[in-house]
N, C-alpha and C positions, 0 to 999 in steps of 0.2 A: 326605115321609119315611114309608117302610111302617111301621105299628105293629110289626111286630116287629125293626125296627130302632129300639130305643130304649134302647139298655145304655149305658153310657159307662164307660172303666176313667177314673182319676183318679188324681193324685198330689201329697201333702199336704207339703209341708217342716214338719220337725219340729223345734224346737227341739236343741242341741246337749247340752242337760243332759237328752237322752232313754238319753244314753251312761252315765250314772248308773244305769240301772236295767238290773241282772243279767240280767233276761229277754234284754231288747235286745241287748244284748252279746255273749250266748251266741249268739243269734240269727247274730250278724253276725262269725265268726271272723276272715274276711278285708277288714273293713272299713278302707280307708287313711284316719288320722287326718287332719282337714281336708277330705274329703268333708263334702255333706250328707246328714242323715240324713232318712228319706222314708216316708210310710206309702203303700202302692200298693190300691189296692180297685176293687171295681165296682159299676155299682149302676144302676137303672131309671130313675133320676131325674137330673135336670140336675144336675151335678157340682158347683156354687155351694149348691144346697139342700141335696145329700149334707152337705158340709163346715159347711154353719151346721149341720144336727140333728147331727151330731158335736157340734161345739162346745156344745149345749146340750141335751147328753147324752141325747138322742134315740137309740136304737140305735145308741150308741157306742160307739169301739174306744176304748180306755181312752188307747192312747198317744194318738192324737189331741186326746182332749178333753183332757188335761193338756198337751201340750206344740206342738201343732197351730198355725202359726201362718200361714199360707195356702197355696193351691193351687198349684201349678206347674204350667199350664198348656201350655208349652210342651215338655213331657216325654209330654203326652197326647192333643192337639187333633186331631193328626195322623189318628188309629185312631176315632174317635168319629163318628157315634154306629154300632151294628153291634149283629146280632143277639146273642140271652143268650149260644147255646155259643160264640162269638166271643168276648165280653167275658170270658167264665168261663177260656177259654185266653190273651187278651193279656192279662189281669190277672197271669196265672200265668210268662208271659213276659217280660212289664214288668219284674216285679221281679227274675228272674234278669239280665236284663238289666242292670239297673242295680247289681246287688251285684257283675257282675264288674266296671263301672264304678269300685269302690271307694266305694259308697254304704251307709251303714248304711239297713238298708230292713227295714220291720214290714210283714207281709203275710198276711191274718187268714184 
């Protein structure tokens, strides 16, 4: 693997009581009830380590570390690993993807 293919987008299922908070909500107008809700990101680092410094508040997205409750792997495996402006446009893609899906999705 060339060093500058080392980005990875990633995708976090959120717990359902992340629909409790206003930001979220507004965030997500067209979200269909009983979707899951999703946080989409990118990052340098192997997508397992992203998600634990989330969870222990390490340059974390708030929704994550409150309601973050593992990775979905199979919404991301596919695209990885790929150069930064690569991951910087399928992070950006990902989640419009998935909000027409009917996914509530936080995307920082």
């Amino acid at each position: 693997m060339s060093r500058r293919h080392h980005h990875h987008v990633y995708v976090v299922a959120l717990s359902p009581l992340v629909l409790d908070e206003a930001r979220f909500r507004k965030a997500n107008p067209d979200y269909a009830p009983g979707r899951p809700c999703v946080y989409v990101g990118m990052t340098g680092l192997d997508p397992d380590l992203r998600f634990d410094k989330h969870k222990a508040g390490i340059q974390s997205n708030r929704f994550v570390f409150t309601y973050g409750t593992h990775l979905l792997p199979e919404l991301y495996e596919v695209y990885n690993p790929m150069p930064y402006a690569a991951a910087c446009e399928m992070e950006v893609e990902l989640a419009i993807a998935l909000r027409e899906a009917g996914y509530g999705v936080w995307q920082a």
